[in-house]
N, C-alpha and C positions, 0 to 999 in steps of 0.2 A: 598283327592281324593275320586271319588264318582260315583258311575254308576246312582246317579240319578238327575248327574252334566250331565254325557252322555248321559243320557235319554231327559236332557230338550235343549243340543245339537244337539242331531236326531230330535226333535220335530218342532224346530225353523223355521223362516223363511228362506227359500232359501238361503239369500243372505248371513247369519252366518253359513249355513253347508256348507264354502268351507276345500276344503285339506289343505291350508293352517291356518284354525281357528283349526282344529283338531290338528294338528303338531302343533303348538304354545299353545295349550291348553294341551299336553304332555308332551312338555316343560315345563310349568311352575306349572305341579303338579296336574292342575284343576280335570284331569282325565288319569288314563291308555291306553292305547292299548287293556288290558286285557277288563276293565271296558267298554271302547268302546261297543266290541265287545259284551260284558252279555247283554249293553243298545241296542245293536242292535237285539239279539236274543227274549228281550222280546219285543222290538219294534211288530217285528215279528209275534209276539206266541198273540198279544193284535190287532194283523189287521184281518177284515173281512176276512174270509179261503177264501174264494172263489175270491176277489181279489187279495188276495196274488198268489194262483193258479193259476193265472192268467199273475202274473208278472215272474216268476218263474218256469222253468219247472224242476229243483233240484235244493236243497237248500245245501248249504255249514255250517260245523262250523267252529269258526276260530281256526287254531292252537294254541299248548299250551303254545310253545317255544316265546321267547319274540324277538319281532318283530325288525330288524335291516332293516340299507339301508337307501336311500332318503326318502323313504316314507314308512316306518315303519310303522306296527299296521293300514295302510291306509286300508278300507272297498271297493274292486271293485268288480263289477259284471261282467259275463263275456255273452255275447252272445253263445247261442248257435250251433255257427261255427268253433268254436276255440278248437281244440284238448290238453284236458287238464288231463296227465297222470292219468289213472287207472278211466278213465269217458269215458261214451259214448258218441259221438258230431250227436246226428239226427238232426242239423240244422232245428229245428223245424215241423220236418215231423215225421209222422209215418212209412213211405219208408224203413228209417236206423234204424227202431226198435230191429231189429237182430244184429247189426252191432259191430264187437268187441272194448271193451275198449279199448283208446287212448295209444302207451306204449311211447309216452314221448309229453313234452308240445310244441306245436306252439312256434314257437322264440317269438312273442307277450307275450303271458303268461308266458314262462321263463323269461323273462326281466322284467315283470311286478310282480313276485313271486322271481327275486335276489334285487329287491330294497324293500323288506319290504311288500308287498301290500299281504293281506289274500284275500281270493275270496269267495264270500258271497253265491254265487249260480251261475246256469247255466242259464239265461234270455230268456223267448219267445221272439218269431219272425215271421214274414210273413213265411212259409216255403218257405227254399231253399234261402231265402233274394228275391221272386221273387214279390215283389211291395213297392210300398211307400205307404201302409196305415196301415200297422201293424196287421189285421186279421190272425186268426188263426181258425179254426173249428176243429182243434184236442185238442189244450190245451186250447182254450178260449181265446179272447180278448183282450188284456188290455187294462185299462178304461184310459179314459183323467184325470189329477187331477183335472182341473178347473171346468171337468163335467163330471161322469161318464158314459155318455148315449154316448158322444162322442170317437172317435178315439184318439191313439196319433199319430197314426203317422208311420209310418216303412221304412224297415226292422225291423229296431232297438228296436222296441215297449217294451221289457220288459224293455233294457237297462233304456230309458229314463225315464219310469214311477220306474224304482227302485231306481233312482236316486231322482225324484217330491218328493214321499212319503218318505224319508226319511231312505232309505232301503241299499243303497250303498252312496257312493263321488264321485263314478264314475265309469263309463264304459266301457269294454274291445269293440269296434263295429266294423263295414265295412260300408263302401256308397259307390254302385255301381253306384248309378242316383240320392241318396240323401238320403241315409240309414240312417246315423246319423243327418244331417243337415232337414229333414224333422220331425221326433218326437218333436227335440231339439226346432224348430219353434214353433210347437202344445203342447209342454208338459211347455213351459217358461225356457228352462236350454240352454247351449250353446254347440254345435254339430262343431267339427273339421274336413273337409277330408283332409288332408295334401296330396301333391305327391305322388304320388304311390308307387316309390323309396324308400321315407323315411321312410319306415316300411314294414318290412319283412312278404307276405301275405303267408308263406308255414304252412301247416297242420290248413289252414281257407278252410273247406268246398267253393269251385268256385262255382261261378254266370256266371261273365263275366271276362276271365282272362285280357282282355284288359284294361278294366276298373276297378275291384277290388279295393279296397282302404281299408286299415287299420288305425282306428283312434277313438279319445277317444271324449265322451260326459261327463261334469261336470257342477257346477253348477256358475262356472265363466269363463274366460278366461285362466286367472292363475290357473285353475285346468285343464283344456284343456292341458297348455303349462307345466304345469309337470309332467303328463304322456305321452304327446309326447315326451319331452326329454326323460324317460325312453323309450320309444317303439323305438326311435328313436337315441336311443344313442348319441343324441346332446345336447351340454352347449344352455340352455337359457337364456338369461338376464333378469330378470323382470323389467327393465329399460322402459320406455316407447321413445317415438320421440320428447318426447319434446314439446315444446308450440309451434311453428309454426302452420300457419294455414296449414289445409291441403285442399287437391285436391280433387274430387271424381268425378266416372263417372258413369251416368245410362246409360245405352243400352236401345236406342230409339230402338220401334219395339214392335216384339210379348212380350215381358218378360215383361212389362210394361203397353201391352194396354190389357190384359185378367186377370184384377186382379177384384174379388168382393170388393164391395162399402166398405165397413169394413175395406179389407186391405190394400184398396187405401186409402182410409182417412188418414189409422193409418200410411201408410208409407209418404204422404206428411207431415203428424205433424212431422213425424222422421227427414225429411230433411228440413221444413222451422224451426226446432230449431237448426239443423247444421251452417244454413244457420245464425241465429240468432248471433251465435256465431261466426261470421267470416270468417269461414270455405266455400270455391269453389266449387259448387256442379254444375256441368252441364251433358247437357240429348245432348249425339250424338249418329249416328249410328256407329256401331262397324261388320263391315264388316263377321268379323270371326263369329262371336255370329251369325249372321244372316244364314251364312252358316250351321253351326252345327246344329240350333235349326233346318236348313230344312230338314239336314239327321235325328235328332234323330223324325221328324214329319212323316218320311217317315218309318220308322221301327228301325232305329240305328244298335248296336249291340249286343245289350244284347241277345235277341231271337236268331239270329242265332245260338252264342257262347255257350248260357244254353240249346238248344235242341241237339248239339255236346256233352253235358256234359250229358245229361237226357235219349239220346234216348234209351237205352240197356233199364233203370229203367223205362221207361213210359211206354213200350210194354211189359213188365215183371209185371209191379206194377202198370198199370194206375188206376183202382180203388181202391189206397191207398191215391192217391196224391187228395191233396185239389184241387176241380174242376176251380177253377177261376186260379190258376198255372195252373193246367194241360191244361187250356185255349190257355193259353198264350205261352204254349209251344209248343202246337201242329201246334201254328202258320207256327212253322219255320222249320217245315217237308217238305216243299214243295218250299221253297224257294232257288233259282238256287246261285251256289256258285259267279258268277260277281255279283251279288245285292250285298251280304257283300261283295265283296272285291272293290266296287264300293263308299261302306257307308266306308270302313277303310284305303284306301289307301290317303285320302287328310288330314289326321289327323295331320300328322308332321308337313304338311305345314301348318296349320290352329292354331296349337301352336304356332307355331313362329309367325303369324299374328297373334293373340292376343297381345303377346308379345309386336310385334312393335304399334298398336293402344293402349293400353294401356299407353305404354312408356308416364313418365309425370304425369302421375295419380299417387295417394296413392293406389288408388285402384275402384272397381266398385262399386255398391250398388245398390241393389233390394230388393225385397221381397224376403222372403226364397220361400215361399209357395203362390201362386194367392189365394190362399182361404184359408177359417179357416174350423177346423176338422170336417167332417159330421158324422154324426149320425152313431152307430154302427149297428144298426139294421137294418137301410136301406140300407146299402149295403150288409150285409149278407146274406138277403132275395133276393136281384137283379141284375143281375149279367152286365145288359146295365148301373146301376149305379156306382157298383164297377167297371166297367173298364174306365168310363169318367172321374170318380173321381181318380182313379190312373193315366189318363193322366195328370189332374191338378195337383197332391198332384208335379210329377215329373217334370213338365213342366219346370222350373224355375232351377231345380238345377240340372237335367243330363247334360245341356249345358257343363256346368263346369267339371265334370265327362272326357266328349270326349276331350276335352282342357287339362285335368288334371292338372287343375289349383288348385291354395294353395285356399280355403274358409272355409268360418267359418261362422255359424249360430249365432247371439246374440238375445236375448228375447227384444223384446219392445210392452209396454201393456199403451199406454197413458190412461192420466184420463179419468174416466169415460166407457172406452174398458171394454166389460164383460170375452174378451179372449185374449191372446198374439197374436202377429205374429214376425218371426223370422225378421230381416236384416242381408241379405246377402253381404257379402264384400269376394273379390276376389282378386289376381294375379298371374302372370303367372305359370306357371311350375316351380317347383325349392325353391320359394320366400315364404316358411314358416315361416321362424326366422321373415322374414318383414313384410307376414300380423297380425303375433301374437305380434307383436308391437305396430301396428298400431291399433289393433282388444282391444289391451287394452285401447289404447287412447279413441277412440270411446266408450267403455264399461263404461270409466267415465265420457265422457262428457254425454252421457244418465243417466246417472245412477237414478243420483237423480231426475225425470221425469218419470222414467217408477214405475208402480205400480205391478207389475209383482211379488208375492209375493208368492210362497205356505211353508205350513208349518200348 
């Protein structure tokens, strides 16, 4: 055994640092849990400070006691929303810089600290989770791996880049419009929102409680689907569906015809090698989708719901809060209570008609993200670009949020791509255990095709 057997396992490519090479390489002696953690620490202590500051807004060490559970001695990182005893949770604001330490953990992090898992730090994030590009102007930015000049991505932002870099296995997160599934797209890792049901969102800092989502980002599918089992206290099979061909559907319409040339290229390559393989891929329109994406174009819910959450703290504390949130909050000051109860009352029905157009399909597939990550700087400086660019970063994956449908982000980076982009694969409400089946099958018939590599 050897911390510098651990070291050259945190260093690797992506696709050798999942949860499960860790746990099999514990098993069979290669390296500790202990050693793990010493090769993570100096990981650490040998990365650019100011990137690391960047992914990290507290850093954890692991404990002493030897790791038990499913996932033992596992390395997660936890977003900064998540109430994690004897820590403070300012959800990436300066707002709750006063705000008393946690006195006991979110069910998330207790479930995820009774199976084993040490928690490496506390991860930046958009504050408040209030966009899909990951900026921060209180703790800094976190960089893209593929390019430091670029975004990864958000809410999620530290999660995903501690993940890229070699810094955690995986992720504590939320996606409220595409919190996890947006980074996971821009950073090359794989981002889960499961049902909202399947994971207990109590003592996670609210966004939107309608929408709210608890769920993990790693650096497979099977590291996805075994900290969802843990968060979710459900048996997983890691069985796949089998050889059959399968089905899929794109949502003709806006999800499909506002993509950049990049990620339309990269995602027809994606579906004529599906197609290669046998595999039914057809483009109709899906009634519901079309509905939803017109209320979330109209204003949706989040605004309403996060200015009901904000307004005491904005008119208390507006010159604390990051001004592109405090933006986007003041939107919905003035907005009459029938407009949201106009955008949330056709929701149930518009589940179940997913549901029914669905029915048939394995599942949907799109693009995670219409575009690839822009530049950090330019939208730091402007605030007409940061908000066009948080309409596209979410474009594509709040639909799914109001549906609250099962999806999952997987990385595809065809040859010659100088950056990933996510595909997105969907079903209804409820049908997790069935896209994380499905979501594997898919993971290996790409697999060997995508070049999607950090390390």
């Amino acid at each position: 055994m050897s911390v510098e057997k651990a070291s050259a396992f945190l260093s690797g490519a992506l696709k050798q640092r999942r949860i499960a090479d860790a746990l099999n390489a514990f098993k069979a002696g290669d390296f500790s849990p202990a050693e793990l953690a010493t090769a993570l620490e100096q990981r650490k202590q040998g990365m650019n400070s100011e990137r690391l500051a960047k992914i990290y807004i507290s850093q954890s060490t692991a404990p002493e006691h030897a790791a038990q559970g499913a996932l033992g001695g596992i390395p997660i990182s936890i977003k900064d929303l998540f109430d994690v005893k004897g820590e403070q949770t300012r959800a990436g604001s300066k707002v709750l810089s006063s705000a008393p330490a946690a006195s006991e953990d979110a069910p998330s992090v207790a479930r995820l600290r009774e199976a084993g898992t040490w928690f490496t730090g506390r991860t930046n994030m958009t504050e408040f989770a209030f966009s899909g590009l990951g900026l921060n102007p209180h703790y800094g930015s976190p960089e893209n791996p593929f390019d430091a000049s670029l975004i990864t991505g958000g809410s999620t932002s530290g999660g995903a880049a501690s993940i890229a870099d070699g810094l955690a296995l995986g992720t504590l997160g939320s996606d409220t419009g595409g919190s996890l599934r947006i980074p996971a797209a821009f950073c090359g890792i794989v981002g889960f929102k499961p049902s909202q049901a399947s994971v207990p969102g109590d003592a996670a800092f609210p966004l939107s409680p309608s929408l709210d989502c608890v769920g993990p980002m790693g650096a497979s599918v099977d590291c996805c689907a075994r900290l969802w089992s843990v968060l979710s206290q459900t048996e997983v099979s890691d069985a796949d569906i089998g050889d059959r061909k399968l089905r899929l559907a794109i949502p003709a319409g806006a999800l499909i015809d506002n993509l950049e040339a990049p990620v339309a290229a990269a995602f027809e390559q994606a579906v004529e090698l599906l197609r290669q393989q046998g595999h039914q891929i057809e483009t109709l329109a899906f009634d519901s989708v079309d509905q939803v994406y017109a209320i979330n174009q109209a204003g949706g819910l989040v605004v309403p719901e996060a200015i009901a959450i904000h307004k005491e703290r904005l008119e208390a504390q507006g010159e604390d809060y990051d001004p592109f949130v405090r933006d986007r909050l003041q939107g919905g000051l003035e907005l009459p209570a029938w407009v949201y109860a106009q955008r949330l009352l056709p929701r149930g029905k518009l589940q179940q008609q997913f549901a029914a157009e669905s029915s048939g399909f394995d599942a949907v597939i799109l693009p995670t993200v219409p575009i690839l990550p822009p530049a950090i700087a330019t939208l730091e400086k402007d605030a007409a670009a940061f908000h066009a660019a948080n309409r596209m970063a979410l474009h594509n994956t709040n639909v799914f949020n109001y549906l609250d449908a099962s999806a999952i982000s997987l990385p595809w980076q065809p040859q010659q791509a100088k950056l990933p982009i996510g595909l997105m694969l969907a079903r209804p409400q409820g049908q997790d255990l069935a896209l994380l089946a499905l979501a594997r099958r898919i993971e290996a018939l790409i697999e060997t095709q995508t070049e999607t590599s950090i390390g």
